[in-house]
N, C-alpha and C positions, 0 to 999 in steps of 0.2 A: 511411391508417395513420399512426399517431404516429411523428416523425422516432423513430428510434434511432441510439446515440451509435457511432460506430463506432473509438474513441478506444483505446487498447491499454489494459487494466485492470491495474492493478498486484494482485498480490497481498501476503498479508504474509509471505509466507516468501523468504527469500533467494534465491531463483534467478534474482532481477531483478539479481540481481550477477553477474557473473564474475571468475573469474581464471585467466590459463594459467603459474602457477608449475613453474619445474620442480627449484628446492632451496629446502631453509628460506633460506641463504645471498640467494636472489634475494629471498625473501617478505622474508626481515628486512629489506633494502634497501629495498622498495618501504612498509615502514613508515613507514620516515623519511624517506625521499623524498615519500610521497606526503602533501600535506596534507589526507586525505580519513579518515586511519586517526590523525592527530593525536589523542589523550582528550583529553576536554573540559576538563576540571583544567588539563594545559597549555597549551593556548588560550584556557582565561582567566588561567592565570599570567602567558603570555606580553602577555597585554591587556592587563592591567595593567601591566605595565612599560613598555611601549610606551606609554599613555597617559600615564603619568608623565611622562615623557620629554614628550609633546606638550604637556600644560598647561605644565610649565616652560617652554618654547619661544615657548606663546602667553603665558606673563607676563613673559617678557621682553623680547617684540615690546611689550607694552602698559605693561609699567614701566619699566624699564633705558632701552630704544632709546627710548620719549618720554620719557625724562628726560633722557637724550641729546640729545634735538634742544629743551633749552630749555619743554618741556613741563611742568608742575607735576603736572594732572589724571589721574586714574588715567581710561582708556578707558571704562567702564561705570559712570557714575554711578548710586550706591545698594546699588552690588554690592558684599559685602565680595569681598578677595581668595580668603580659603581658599571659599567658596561656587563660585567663577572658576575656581579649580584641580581641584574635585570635580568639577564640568562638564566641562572641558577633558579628566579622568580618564578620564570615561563616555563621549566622542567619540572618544579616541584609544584604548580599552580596543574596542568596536565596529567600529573600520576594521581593528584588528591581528586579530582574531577574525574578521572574515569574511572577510578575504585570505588568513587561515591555513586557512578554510576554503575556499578557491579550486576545489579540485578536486573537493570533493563533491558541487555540487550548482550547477546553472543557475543556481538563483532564489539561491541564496545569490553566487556570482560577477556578477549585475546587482545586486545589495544592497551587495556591495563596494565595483563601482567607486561608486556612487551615493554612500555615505555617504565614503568619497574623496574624491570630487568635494567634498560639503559641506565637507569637512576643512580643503581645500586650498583652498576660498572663503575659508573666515572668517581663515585662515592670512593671505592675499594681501587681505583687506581690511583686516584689520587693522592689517598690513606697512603698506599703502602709503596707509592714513591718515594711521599716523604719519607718515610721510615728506612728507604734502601741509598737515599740521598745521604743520608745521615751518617759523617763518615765515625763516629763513637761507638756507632753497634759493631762496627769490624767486620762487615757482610764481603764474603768471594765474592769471584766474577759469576761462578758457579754456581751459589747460592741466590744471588740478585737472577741471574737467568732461570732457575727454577719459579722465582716468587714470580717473577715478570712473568713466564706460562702463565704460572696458577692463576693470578688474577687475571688471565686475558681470555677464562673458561667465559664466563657469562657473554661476550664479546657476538662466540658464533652464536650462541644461544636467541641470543638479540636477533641477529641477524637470518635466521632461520624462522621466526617469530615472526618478523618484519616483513619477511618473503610469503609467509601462510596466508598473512591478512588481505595481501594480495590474489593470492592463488583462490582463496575463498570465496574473494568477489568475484573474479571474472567467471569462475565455477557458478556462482549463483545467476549471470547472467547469460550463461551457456545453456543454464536447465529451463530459465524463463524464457527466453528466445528462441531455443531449439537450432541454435547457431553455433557452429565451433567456434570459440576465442582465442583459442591456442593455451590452454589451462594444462594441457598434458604438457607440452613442450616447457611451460613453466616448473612446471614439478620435477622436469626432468634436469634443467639447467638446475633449481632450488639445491637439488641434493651434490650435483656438480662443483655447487658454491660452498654449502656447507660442509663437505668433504676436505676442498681445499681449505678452507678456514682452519677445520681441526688440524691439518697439518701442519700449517701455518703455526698453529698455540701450539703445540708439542715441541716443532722444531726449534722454538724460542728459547727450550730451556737446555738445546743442543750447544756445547760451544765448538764445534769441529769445524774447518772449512770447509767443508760438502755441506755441508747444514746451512751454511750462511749463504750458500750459491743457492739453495733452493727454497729459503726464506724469501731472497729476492726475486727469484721466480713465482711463487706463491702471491708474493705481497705486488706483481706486477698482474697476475694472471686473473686474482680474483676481482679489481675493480672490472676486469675488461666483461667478465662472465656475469658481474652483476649489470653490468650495463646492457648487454643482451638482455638480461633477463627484466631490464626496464621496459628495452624495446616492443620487447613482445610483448606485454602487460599496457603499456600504454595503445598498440595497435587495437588488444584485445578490448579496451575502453573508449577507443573514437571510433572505433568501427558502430556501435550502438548511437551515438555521441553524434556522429557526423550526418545518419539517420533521422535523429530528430533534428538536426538542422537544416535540412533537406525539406522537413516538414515546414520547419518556420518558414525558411525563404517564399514557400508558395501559397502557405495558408495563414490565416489566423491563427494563432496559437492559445489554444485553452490550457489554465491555470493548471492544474496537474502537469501537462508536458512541460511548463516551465517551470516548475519545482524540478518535475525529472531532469531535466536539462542542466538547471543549476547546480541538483546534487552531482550529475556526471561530471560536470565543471570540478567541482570539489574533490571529486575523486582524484580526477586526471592534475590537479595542482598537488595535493597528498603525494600521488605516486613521481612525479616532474622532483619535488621536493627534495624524498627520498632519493632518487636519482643522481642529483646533484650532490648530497651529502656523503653519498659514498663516494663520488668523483673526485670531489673535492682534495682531500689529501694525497692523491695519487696526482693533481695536476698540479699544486705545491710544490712536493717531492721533484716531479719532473721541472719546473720551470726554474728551482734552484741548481739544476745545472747550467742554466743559460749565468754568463758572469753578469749579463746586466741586471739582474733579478736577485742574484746571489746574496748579499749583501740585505737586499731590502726584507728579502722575504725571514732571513735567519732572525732577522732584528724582529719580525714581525709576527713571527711562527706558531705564539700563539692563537691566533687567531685563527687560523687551519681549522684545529679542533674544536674549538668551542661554536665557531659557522657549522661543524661538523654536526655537533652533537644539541644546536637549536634547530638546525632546517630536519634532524630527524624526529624531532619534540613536535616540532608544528605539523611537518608530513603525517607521523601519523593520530594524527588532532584531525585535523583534514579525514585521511582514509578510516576514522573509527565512528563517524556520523554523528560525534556530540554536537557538532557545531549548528546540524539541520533539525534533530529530531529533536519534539519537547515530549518532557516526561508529564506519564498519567498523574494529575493535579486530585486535590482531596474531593474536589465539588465533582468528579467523573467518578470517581470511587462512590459516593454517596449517593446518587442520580442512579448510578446501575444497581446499588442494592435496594432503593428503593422500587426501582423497577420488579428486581426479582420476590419482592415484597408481598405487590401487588399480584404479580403472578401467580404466587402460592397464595396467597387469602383467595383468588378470582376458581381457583383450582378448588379449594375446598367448598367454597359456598356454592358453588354451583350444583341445582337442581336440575333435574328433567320437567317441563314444561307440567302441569297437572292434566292439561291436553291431552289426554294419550296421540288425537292425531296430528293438533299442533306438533307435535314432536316429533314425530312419525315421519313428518313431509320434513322439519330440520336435519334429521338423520337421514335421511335420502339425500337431501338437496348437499349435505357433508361427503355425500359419496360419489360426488360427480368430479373427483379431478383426472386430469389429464397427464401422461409423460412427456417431458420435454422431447425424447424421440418423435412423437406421436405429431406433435407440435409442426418440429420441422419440417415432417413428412409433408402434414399438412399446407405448412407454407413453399415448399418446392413445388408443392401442385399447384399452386396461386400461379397466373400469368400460364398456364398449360393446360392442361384438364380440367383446370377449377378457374371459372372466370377469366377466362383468356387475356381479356382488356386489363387486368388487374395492371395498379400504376402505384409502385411505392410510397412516389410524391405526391400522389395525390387521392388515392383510397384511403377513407378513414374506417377507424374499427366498426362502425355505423354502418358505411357502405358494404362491408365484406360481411356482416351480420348479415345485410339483406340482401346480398345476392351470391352468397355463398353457402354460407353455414344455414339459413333458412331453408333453403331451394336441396341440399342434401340431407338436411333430417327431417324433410318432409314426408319420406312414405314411411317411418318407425314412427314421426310426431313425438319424438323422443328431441332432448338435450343432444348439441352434437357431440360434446365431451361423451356422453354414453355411446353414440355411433363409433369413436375414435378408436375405444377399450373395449368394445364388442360386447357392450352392457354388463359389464363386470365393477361390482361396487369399488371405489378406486380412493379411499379416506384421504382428504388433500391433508399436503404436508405445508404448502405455501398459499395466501390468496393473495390474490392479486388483484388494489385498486388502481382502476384507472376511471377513464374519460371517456363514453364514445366518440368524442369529437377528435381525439387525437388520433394520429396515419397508424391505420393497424401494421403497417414496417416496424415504426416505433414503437409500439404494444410490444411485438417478438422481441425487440432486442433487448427492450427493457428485459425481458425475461430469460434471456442467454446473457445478460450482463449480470442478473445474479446466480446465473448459474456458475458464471465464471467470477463469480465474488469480487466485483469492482462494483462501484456506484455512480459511473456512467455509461452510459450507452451508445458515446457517438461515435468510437472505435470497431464496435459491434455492430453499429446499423451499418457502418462501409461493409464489413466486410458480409453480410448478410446480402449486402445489395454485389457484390464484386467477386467474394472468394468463401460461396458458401461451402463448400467441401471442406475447408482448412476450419472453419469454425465446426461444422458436422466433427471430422477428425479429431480438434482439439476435446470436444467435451465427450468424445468417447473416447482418448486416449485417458481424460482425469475420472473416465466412470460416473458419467453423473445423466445419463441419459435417460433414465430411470427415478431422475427428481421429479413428484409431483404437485403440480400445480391448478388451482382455482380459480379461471378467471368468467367471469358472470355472462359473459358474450358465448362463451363455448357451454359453461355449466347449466345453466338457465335454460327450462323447456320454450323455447321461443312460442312456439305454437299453443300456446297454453295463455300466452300473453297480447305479444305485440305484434305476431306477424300480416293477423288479418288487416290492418289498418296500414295507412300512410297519411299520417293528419299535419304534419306539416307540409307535406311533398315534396319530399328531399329527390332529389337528383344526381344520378349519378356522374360526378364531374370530369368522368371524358368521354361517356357519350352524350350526355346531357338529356336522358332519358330519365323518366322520374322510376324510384325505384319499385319493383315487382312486387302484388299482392299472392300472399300464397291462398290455396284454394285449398287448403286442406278442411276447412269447415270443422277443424275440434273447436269444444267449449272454450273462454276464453276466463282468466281470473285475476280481479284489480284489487283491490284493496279493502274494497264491503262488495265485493262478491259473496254471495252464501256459500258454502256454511260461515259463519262467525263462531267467534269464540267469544268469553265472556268479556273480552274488552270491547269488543264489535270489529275485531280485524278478520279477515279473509283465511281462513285454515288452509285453503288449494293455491291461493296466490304463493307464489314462491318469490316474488319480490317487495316482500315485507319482510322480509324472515333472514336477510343477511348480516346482522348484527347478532340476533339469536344462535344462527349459524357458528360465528365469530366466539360467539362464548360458548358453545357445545365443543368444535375444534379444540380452545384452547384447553378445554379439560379434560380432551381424552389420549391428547399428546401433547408432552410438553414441552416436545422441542417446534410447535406451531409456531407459524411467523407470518408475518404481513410482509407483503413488496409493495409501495406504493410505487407507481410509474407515472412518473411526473411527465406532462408531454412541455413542447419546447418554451409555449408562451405561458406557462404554469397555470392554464385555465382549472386542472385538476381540483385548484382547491376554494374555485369561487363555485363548485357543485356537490349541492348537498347532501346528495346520501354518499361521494366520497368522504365528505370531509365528516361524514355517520362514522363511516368505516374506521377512518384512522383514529377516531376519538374513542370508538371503544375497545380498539386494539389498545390505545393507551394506555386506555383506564383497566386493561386486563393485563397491563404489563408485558405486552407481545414482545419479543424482537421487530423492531422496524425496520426494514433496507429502505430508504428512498431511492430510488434510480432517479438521474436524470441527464439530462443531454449532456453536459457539461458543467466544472465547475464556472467556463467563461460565461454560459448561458444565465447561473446563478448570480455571478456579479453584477452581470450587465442589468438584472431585474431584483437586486438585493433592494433599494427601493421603495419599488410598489411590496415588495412579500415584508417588508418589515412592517408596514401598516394592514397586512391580511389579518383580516376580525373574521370568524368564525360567523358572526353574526350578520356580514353582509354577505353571505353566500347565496348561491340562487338554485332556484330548482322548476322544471316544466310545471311542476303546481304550489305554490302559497303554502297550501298544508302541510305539506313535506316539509317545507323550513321550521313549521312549529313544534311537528310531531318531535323533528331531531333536537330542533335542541333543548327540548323536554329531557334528552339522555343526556347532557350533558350539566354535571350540576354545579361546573362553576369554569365560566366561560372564559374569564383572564385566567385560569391555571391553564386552561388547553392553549390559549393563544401565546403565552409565554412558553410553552412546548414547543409550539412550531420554531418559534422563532431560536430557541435553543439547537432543535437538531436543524436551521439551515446554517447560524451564524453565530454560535459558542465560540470564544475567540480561541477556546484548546479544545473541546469536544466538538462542534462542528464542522457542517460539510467543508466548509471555507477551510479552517483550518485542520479537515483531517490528513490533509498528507504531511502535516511536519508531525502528526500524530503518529505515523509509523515509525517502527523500528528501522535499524539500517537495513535489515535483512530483508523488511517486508519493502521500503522502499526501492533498492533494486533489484528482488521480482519484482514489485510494480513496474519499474523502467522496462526491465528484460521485456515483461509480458507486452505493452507497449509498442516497444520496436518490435517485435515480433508480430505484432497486430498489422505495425505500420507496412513491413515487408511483405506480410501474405496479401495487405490489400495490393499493394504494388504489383503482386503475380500472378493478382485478377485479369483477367483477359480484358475489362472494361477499365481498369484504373486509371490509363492513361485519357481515355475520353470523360472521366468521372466530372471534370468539370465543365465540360460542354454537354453532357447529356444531359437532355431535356426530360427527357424517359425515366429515367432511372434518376436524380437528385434533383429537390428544392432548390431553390432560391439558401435556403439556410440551409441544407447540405453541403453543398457546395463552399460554402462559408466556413462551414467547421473540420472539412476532410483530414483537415491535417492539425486540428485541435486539440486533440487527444493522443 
């Protein structure tokens, strides 16, 4: 079997963050304190001034202080000064920007010190040129060849820094894609390079002629070895890179893969950059032996280095992800401690029902979840053993309630999630709202897309429909088969409620048969069914009791969460007791996942969901709309919620992938193309868009979206 990545997957929605706030007073501190919540506005303000500051510094090391020591020549012949100073800008604007970004992110704190390093090179070779230029200190040839070493220590330093940041990524996108990049052969040239280089600086401060034969061997050997080692680094990044371009060419492209796409761009320009700027003085060098070049270049020479030491300023500006990713803002800080707020007040106030059997039937109905193993099993049997006819594109979770999950827990008369776990109390960790009008396809994938902690599902439904074994593999290579889940279609004793009836007469839509009554003849219980409790609600109904539910869960585990599984036309949230559900996960400070088809799917209906009111929701009865929003006690705070977690212009779904770190962005990409290639070595991929059977009309739309 094909290695799988066992690599932790980031998704795009925020819970790859934490914080444990416990006053605004600490959050606002930890604002300023921390350079991770710094806006970008300031961190380039602050680069800029700070660069200011450094090019004045380096033109004073190379005007003033050499004219000081007797010197006429300005340091960079052919360069005017202000060109010197806009350099000097862009080097010192880039180290203040990625130290300011110190705490945000790994790859941006190894980009730091790196371009540092660079800084503090040209800083100290410049310095202590001048100083060796200067014929009044009386310096040997001997003594000038030692200082020349010494300062040219930081040089491989740099250079070996430069190469990591490299080897880093492709490494990160080897573990996410479960694809060799060639990250070994990196490592192995990396130490090849930096080898030579030390020899390189020692033998500088050699004045023997064997020393100066292998200087120029060295200083011919290591551009060629770093250019290899570009080669492969850059193969290692269009190989991913050319994958999703494969994807655009034949599909629509959803917002995520063009983020992905763009940051890969970004990468492969960083590392192209780098590339060139070590080339650069080595193809200098060589073309001032040509006599027609001779002349122009000697007059011109400066400019060698300083193209040298700005294309490696920008390059790795480029490879350190400041340019893609925004930093966590104060109002995301403030929003999740309020959240975790709520969760601890919702934790402590919470009672047991006075009921004893009110409660009784709540802590039962807690105990009905399911394994994601259990799950899949279950849906492998769909279309074989279990409902034969079963049709992706066109079973909804509704249909597979009544001609599956009904029709097999009808001789227990038990919940099938009970039948699944062999009636073993099973406390859910996750619940799960959905719709029964949405394709119970998409119910699963919603639900292995938070398994696999992305917060879309359209990558997951291909490969569920194309290459379920690689998905099977993947989440038991990351251990998570064992995550459990609640969702009302499996947990809910049908036969207790809905099965004896068929009162609209739904039809199953590919045989066009209306769907099957079961004949199991148990009691049934709605909502003033007897017994009642003192409000006059139903004690045996178990489809009242899912919000109660909801606050029992969140009190007896704290790491409970909601998945809402949004299906593709967002009908999810014009239905009532959904939109029950997510209001008092809110109001009890849940973790929210929203899954949903896509971020393209979200733009395309950004919209109609920016005018979603709470209050125009619907439900099969009138009453239902009033009871619920009786629990909600103030309707523009929830409806300003919604609209926060779809289109926060920095915590939003819109914008959570410039919300990711570098690191978590590609895994994101990794996981991705690796999504995209397992579906490819589905045995149906190649027919995925002419199968009738197997994809939608919008399947088929999105295959290569994600």
């Amino acid at each position: 079997m094909k290695h799988v990545p066992t690599s932790k997957s980031p998704h795009a929605r925020l819970k790859t963050r934490s914080w444990s706030l416990e006053t605004n007073a600490e959050a606002q501190q930890c604002v300023w304190l921390s350079a991770r919540t710094w806006p970008r506005h300031v961190m380039v303000t602050v680069g800029v001034i700070a660069g200011i500051f450094y090019a004045l510094f380096m033109l004073w090391i190379e005007g003033p202080l050499r004219w000081s020591c007797g010197l006429k020549t300005f340091n960079h012949p052919g360069v005017p000064i202000f060109l010197c100073f806009i350099m000097y800008i862009v080097k010192g604007c880039a180290v203040a920007m990625l130290l300011l970004a110190w705490r945000w992110s790994s790859f941006l704190r190894k980009a730091g010190v790196c371009v540092a390093t660079l800084a503090f090179y040209i800083a100290l070779d410049e310095a202590t040129h001048a100083y060796m230029d200067c014929d009044e200190h009386g310096l040997s040839k001997q003594t000038k060849s030692i200082l020349a070493s010494l300062i040219s220590v930081p040089w491989p330093v740099f250079e070996w820094q430069s190469m990591r940041l490299t080897i880093i990524r492709i490494e990160t996108l080897e573990q996410s894609t479960g694809r060799k990049l060639g990250s070994k052969f990196l490592k192995l040239v990396s130490v090849i390079f930096t080898i030579s280089q030390v020899f390189y600086t020692v033998l500088i401060a050699v004045r023997e002629p064997w020393a100066k034969v292998w200087r120029k061997i060295f200083s011919t050997t290591c551009p060629l070895v770093y250019l290899v080692f570009s080669l492969i680094a850059l193969r290692g990044m269009l190989i991913p890179y050319w994958r999703m371009q494969s994807a655009v060419r034949e599909h629509n492209l959803g917002k995520e893969l063009g983020w992905a796409a763009k940051a890969m761009r970004t990468f492969l320009v960083g590392e192209v950059l780098l590339c060139v700027a070590a080339e650069l003085p080595v193809a200098v060098k060589g073309l001032k032996q040509v006599p027609i070049f001779h002349d122009t270049l000697r007059k011109y020479s400066g400019w060698a280095w300083q193209t040298c030491f700005l294309l490696q300023t920008i390059g790795l500006l480029f490879l350190s992800g400041i340019l893609q990713s925004l930093p966590v803002n104060y109002e995301t800080l403030i929003n999740e401690q309020d959240r975790q707020v709520r969760r601890a007040k919702a934790r402590e106030e919470w009672r047991p029902s006075e009921d004893v059997d009110w409660h009784d039937k709540v802590k039962e109905l807690a105990g009905r979840g399911f394994t994601v193993e259990k799950l899949l099993e279950f849906y492998t049997s769909l279309g074989a053993s279990i409902m034969p006819h079963y049709s992706p594109s066109q079973h909804t979770t509704n249909d597979v309630v009544r001609e599956a999950i009904i029709p097999l827990s009808s001789e227990s008369g038990t919940s099938y999630a009970e039948v699944m776990m062999g009636g073993k109390y099973t406390l859910a960790e996750k619940m799960v709202t959905h719709n029964w009008s949405n394709l119970f396809h998409d119910l699963v994938a919603c639900i292995i897309a938070d398994v696999l902690e992305t917060c879309e599902f359209n990558v997951v439904a291909q490969l569920l429909s194309h290459n379920l074994p690689y998905l099977r593999a993947k989440i038991e290579a990351e251990g998570k088969t064992e995550r459990i889940y609640w969702v009302c279609a499996f947990s809910v004793r049908q036969h207790n409620s809905i099965c004896g009836a068929n009162p609209r007469g739904d039809k199953d839509p590919v045989t066009g048969m209306l769907h099957p009554i079961c004949a199991c003849n148990r009691p049934k219980f709605f909502n003033a069914t007897p017994p009642l409790d003192a409000s006059g609600k139903s004690i045996s109904c178990e489809m009242n009791k899912f919000t109660d539910m909801i606050r029992y869960l969140a009190a007896v585990d704290p790491k409970f969460s909601q998945v809402v599984a949004v299906d593709t036309q967002f009908e999810l949230f014009n239905r009532a007791w959904c939109v029950a559900e997510v209001a008092k996960a809110h109001e009890l400070g849940l973790d929210q996942q929203v899954i949903i088809r896509s971020l393209w799917h979200l733009d395309s209906n950004q919209k109609d969901l920016q005018n979603l009111k709470i209050e125009l929701m619907q439900a099969s009865r009138p009453e239902d709309v009033q009871e619920i929003l009786k629990d909600i006690p103030d309707t523009n705070l929830f409806n300003k919620h919604l609209q926060t977690v779809f289109f926060h212009r920095e915590s939003g779904l819109v914008a959570s992938w410039k919300q990711l770190s570098m690191e978590q962005q590609l895994q994101s990409i990794g996981q991705v193309v690796g999504w995209l290639f397992a579906c490819e070595q589905g045995e149906h991929y190649e027919q995925c868009s002419d199968s009738d059977s197997s994809l939608s009309h919008d399947d088929e739309l999105v295959v290569g979206e994600v």
